[in-house]
DRENKELO-653808 format. One record per residue (C-alpha): x, y, z. Coordinates in steps of 0.1 Angstrom, whole numbers. Layout:
N
     x     y     z
     X     Y     Z
...
This chain:
595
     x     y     z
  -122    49   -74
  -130    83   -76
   -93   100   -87
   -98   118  -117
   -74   101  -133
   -49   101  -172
   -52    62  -179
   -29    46  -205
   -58    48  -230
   -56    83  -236
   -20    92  -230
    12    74  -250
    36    98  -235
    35   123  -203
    55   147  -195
    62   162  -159
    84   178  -137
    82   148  -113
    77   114  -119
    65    93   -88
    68    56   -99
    45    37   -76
    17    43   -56
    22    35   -21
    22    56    10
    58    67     0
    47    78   -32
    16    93   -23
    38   112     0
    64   124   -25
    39   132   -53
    22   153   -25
    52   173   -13
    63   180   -49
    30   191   -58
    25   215   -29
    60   223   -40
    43   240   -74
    62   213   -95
    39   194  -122
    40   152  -108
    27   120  -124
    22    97  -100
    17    60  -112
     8    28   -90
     6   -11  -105
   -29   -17   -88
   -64    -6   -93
   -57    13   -65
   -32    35   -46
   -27    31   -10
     5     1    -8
     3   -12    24
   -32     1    35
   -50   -12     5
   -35   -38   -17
   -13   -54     5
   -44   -52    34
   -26   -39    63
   -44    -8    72
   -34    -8   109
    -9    15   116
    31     3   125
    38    35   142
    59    47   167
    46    59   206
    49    99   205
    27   100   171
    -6   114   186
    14   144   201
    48   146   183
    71   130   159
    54   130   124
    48   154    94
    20   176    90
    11   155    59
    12   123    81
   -12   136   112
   -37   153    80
   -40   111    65
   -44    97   107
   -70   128   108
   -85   123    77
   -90    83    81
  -108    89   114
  -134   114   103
  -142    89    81
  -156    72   116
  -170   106   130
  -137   109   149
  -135    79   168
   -94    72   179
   -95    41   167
  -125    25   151
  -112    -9   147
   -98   -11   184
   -72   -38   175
   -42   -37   199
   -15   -40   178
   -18     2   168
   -36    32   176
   -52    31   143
   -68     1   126
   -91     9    99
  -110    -4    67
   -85     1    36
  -120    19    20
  -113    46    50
   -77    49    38
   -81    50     4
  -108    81     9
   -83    98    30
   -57    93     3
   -80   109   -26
   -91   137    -8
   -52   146    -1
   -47   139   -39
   -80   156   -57
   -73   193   -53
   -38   187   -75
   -55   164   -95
   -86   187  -104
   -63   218  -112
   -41   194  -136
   -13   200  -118
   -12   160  -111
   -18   130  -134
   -23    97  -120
   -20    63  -139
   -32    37  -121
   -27    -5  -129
     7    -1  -149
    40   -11  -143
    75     0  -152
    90   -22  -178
   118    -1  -192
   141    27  -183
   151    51  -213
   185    70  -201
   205   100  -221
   236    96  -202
   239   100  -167
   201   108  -164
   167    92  -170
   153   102  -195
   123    83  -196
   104    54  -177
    78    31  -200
    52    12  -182
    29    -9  -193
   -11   -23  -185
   -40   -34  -199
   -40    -8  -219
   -16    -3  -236
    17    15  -228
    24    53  -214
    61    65  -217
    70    95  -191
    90   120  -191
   103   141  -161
   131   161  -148
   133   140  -121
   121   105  -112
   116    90   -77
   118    50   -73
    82    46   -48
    78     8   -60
    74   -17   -32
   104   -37   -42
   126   -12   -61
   120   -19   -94
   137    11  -112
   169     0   -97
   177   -30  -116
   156   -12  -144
   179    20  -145
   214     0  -139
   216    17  -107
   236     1   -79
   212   -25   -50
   216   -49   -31
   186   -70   -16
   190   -96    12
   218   -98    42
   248   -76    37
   262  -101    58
   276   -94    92
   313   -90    75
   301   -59    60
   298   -38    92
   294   -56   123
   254   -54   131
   249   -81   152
   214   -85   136
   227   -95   103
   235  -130    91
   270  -141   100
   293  -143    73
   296  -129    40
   261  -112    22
   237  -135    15
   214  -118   -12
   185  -147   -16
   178  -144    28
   154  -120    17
   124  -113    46
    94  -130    42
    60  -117    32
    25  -119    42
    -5  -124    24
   -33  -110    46
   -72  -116    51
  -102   -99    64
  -126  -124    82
  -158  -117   104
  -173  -143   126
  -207  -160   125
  -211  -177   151
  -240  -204   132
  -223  -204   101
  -201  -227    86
  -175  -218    60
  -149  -247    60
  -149  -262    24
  -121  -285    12
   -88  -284    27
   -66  -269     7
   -41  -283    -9
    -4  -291    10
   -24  -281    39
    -9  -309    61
    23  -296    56
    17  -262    62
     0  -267    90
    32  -290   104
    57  -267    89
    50  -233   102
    37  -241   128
    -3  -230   127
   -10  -214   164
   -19  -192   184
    11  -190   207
    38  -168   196
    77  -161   206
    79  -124   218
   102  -102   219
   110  -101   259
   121  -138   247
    87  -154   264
    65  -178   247
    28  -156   244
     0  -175   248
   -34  -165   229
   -71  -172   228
   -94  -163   201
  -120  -143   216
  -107  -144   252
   -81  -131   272
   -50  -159   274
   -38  -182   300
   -11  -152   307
   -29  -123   302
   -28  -117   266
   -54  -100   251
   -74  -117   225
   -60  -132   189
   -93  -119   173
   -85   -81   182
   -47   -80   173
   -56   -65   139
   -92   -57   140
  -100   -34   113
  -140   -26   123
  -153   -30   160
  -187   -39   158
  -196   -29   193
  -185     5   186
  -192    11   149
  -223   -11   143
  -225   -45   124
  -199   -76   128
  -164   -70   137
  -139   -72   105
  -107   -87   117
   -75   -87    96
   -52  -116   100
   -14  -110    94
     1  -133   117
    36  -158   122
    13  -188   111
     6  -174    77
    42  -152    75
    58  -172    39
    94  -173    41
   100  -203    16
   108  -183   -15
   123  -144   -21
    94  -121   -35
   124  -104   -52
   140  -135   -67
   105  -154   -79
    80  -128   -72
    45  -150   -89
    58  -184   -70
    64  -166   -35
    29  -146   -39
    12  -179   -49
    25  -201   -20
    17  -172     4
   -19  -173   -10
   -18  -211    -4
    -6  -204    28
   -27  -178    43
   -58  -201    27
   -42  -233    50
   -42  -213    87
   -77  -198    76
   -85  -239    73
   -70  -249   107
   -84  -215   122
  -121  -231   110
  -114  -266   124
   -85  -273   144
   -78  -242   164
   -81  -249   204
  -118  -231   212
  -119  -206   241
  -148  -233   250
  -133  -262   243
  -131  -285   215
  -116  -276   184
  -121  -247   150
  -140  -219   143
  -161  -232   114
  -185  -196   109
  -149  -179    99
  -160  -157    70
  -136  -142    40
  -149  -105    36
  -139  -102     2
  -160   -63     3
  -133   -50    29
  -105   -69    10
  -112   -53   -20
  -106   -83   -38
  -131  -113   -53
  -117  -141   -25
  -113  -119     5
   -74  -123     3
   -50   -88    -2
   -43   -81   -35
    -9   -82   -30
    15   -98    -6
    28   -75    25
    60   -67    15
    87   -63    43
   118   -59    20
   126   -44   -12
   159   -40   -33
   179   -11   -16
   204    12   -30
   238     4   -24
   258    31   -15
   296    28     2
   286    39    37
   242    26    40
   227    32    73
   234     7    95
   225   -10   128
   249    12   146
   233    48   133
   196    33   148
   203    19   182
   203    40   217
   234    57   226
   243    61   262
   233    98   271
   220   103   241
   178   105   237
   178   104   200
   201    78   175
   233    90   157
   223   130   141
   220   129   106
   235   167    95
   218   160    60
   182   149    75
   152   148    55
   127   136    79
   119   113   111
   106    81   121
   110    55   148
   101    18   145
   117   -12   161
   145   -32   140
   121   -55   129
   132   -86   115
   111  -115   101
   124  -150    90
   149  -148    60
   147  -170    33
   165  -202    36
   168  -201    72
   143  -218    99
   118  -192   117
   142  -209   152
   174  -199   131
   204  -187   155
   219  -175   123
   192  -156   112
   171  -146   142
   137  -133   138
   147  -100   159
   124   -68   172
   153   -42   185
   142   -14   200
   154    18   181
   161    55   197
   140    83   175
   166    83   142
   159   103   107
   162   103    75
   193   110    57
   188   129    26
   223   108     5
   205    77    13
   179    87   -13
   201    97   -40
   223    76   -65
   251    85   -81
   237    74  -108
   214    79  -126
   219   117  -112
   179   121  -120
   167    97  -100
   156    93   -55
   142    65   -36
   110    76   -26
   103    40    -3
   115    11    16
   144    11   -12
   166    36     1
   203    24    13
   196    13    41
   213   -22    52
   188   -52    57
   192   -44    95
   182    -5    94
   153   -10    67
   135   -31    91
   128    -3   112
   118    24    81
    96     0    63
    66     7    79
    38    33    75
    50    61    94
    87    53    83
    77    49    43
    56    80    46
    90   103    58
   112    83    31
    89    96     2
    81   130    17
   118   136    18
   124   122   -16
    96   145   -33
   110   181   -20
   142   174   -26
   130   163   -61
   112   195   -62
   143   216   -52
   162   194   -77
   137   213  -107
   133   246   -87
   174   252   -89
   184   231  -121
   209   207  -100
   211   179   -94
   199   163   -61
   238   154   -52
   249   191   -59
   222   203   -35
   236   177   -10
   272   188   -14
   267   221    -8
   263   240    27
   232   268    16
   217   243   -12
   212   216    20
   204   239    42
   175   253    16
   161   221     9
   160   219    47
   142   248    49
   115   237    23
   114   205    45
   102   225    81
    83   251    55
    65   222    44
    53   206    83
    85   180    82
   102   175   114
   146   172   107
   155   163   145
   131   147   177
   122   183   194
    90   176   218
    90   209   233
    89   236   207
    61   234   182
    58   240   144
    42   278   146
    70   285   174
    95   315   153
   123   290   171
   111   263   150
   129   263   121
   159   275   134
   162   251   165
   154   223   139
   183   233   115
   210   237   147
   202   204   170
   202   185   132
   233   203   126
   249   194   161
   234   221   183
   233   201   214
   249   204   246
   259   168   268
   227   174   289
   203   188   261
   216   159   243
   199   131   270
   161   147   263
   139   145   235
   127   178   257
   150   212   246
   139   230   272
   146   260   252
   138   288   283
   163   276   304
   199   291   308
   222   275   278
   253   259   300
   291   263   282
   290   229   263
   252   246   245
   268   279   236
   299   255   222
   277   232   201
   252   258   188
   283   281   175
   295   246   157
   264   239   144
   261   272   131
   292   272   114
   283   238    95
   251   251    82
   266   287    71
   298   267    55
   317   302    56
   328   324    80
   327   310   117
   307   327   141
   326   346   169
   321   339   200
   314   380   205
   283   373   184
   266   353   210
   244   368   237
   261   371   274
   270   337   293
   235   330   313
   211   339   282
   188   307   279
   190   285   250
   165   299   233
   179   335   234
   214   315   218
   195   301   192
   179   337   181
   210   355   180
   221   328   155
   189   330   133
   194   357   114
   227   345    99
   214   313    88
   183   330    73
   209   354    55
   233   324    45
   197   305    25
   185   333     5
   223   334   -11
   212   303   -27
């Protein structure tokens, strides 16, 4: 790749303001927001390559949410979509699969992610060690004091101030003797009627996916050997091309054509490259039920589960080439090709297995079911006063270790969500007080991490987790102080909407609006009338009713921590909402430069 790049040959120990352990699209986001922060970041990732889920674990099609092309995402997150399509001359979606509004070669994605990454990299302000692994946690105390990792080459020991957990299955956790939890919580726990009935049930971990990239040559013919425990595979899983959905209806695909029901084709679900459009053969990405591997924890026997999946994925690409029902009739799809170029891998498999669930923090009171689903009246999930960030995704369940894929016990589930945030305590531990989940690892129940896990959701995780590890450093507290303090939350806030991150679903009053930050800060705070409270729309011109004017003074009194606003200080009964929100403003500008 092109980063400019320390590599464990050259460096035994770094030192850093903020150390980003893993190289995903949460930590690409949280070495980039503590970066443009000023702070100095290492950023290290265990492949070749950064990029997670777009590149080594070959799902570059984007689990997003519907509002992304208008609303609803970072400044950070619409630079990467923007970036990734002018890598196709600005065409929306140059791979045209149906499952996203952006499928795209993982080459496209990792290009997007250097040329976010180089200008910090070429003024040394980030170092970034790439194919290396954290093996050891060094603590002084109640803090990290030092992470070891180790590759090929040798090992690199780093130092930092403050350390954020971006590994795709929270490895610093058990590393750093920080308190997890992985698998159900159990249903005891707190009630989610998604989670497995019962007590927890740590080893029902969600399954994984090993992904390929095939094109089709319609004269070729690629079968080979069967692989072995094919038969079973193919029995087991089973291999097809219908699919339960979640509207509880049986959907029925065909490979090229539209189904018996209407669906549109299996070929384009995850296309990466659409050849009519972009030139060449199409490059289609299968990630699919048949080849989901839910026999064995990635947590509990990571090599094992990674090497079934492979054997797996090889098995459906064996009944796709000769037993799959033809749109024409007869039977397989022998000129199936592995693309190994647009894998990036020698066999044309991902690198890695997709990973759908990681070790989480375990905190007394995680998110939960409850703070995700909608609410009547309410547009937006359960407000978060100490939000870092936004996402929306679906609670997302796939099969769970140890149960059957038709489990009543442990249904495969796909809830829908209302728009929900992310709560700054859910990245911090207790201890070690130095270090922040920065990824799917954040405590979240099984449940609730369904619906964060994804591209857009990991993104807002890390972003949140690398400014508030930059304010950490900036004020010489630790990230709980900041938390449990009125004007140190409300400045990491701040930084938050300084640096393009949403706190609360506003659709109607944009980033370079002067209402912006402060209409962010109130309606996260509470700042919402009953009516407001039912639209994702503020409506900020028009007249603030009683109930506003009540839940805007509350708000402000949360985030100023002091004094309570009088009533008196308010404009006349009649001014709009935005004219309410103004008069507020200044106090809450006053109240953050205290800090």
């Amino acid at each position: 790749m092109s980063l400019t790049s320390t590599t464990a040959a050259t460096a035994e120990t770094v030192e850093c303001d903020v150390a980003v352990i893993g190289g995903g699209l949460g930590g690409i986001a949280a070495a980039l927001a503590a970066a443009a922060a000023g702070q100095r970041v290492v950023l290290t990732c265990d492949q070749p390559v950064l990029g997670g889920q777009i590149t080594s674990q070959l799902v570059p099609a984007l689990d997003e949410h519907p509002y992304v092309e208008t609303f609803g995402s970072s400044a950070s997150y619409r630079r990467f979509r923007d970036l990734i399509r002018s890598r196709y001359d600005g065409v929306a979606n140059p791979g045209g699969g149906w499952v996203s509004r952006l499928c795209f070669e993982s080459s496209a994605g990792l290009s997007a992610i250097e040329e976010m990454l180089n200008p910090y990299i070429a003024t040394g302000q980030l170092t970034v060690l790439l194919d290396i692994s954290p093996a050891l946690v060094l603590r002084d105390g109640a803090r990290i004091s030092a992470v070891e990792l180790t590759g090929a080459a040798g090992i690199v020991q780093v130092r930092a101030n403050m350390f954020c957990d971006a590994t795709e299955t929270g490895d610093l956790l058990p590393l750093s003797d920080a308190a997890w939890v992985v698998g159900s919580e159990g249903r005891d726990a707190y009630g989610e009627s998604l989670a497995i009935p019962g007590g927890p049930r740590p080893g029902a971990v969600q399954s994984c996916t090993v992904g390929f990239v095939v094109e089709h040559d319609p004269d070729g013919n690629y079968v080979g050997q069967e692989p072995p425990g094919y038969r079973r595979w193919r029995d087991s899983q089973p291999f097809t091309l219908e699919i339960a959905g979640a509207d509880g209806q049986t959907h029925r695909y065909r490979m090229f054509t539209e189904g018996p029901d209407g669906r549109p084709p299996f070929w384009t679900y995850r296309r990466l490259r659409d050849g009519a459009t972009l030139g060449g053969r199409d490059l289609a990405l299968i990630n699919w039920s048949s080849n989901d591997y839910a026999a064995r924890s990635l947590i509990h026997e990571p090599d094992l589960a990674h090497a079934e999946a492979r054997d797996l994925s090889l098995s459906f690409l064996h009944w796709l080439r000769t037993e799959c029902p033809r749109d024409d009739g007869g039977h397989g799809y022998p000129g199936l090709r592995l693309v190994p170029v647009a894998a990036g891998t020698p066999d044309g498999l991902a690198a890695q297995p997709y990973v759908r669930e990681s070790r989480r923090l375990r905190l007394t009171q995680p998110i939960t079911e409850h703070d995700l689903l909608r609410r009547p009246g309410h547009a937006r999930a359960t407000q978060m006063p100490d939000s870092g960030g936004i996402a929306l995704y679906n609670l997302d369940l796939h099969a769970r270790v140890g149960y059957d894929a038709d489990s009543t016990e442990a249904p495969i589930a796909n809830v829908t969500s209302a728009p929900f945030q992310v709560p700054l305590h859910a990245l911090v531990t207790d201890e070690p007080a130095n270090l922040l989940m920065a990824a799917k690892n954040l405590a979240a129940t099984q449940v609730a991490a369904g619906a964060y896990r994804v591209h857009n959701g990991e993104w807002a995780v890390g972003e949140a987790a690398g400014t508030l590890a930059a304010q950490a450093v900036a004020r010489n507290l630790a990230p709980h102080a900041l938390l449990n303090h009125p004007h140190e939350r409300h400045a990491v806030q701040r930084a938050l909407l300084r640096g393009g991150v949403p706190i609360t679903w506003i659709e109607d009053i944009e980033p370079d609006d002067p209402l912006y930050v402060p209409a962010q800060l109130l309606v996260t705070a509470g700042g919402l009338g009953q009516n407001r409270a039912a639209s994702l729309r503020i409506e900020p011109q028009s007249v603030a009713d009683e109930s506003d004017r009540i839940a805007l003074r509350d708000a402000a009194n949360s985030l100023l921590g002091g004094e309570p606003v009088p009533e008196n200080a308010l404009p006349p009964a009649g001014s709009s909402w935005a004219e309410v929100v103004r008069s507020l403003a200044p106090a809450l500008d006053r109240a953050v430069a205290g800090t």
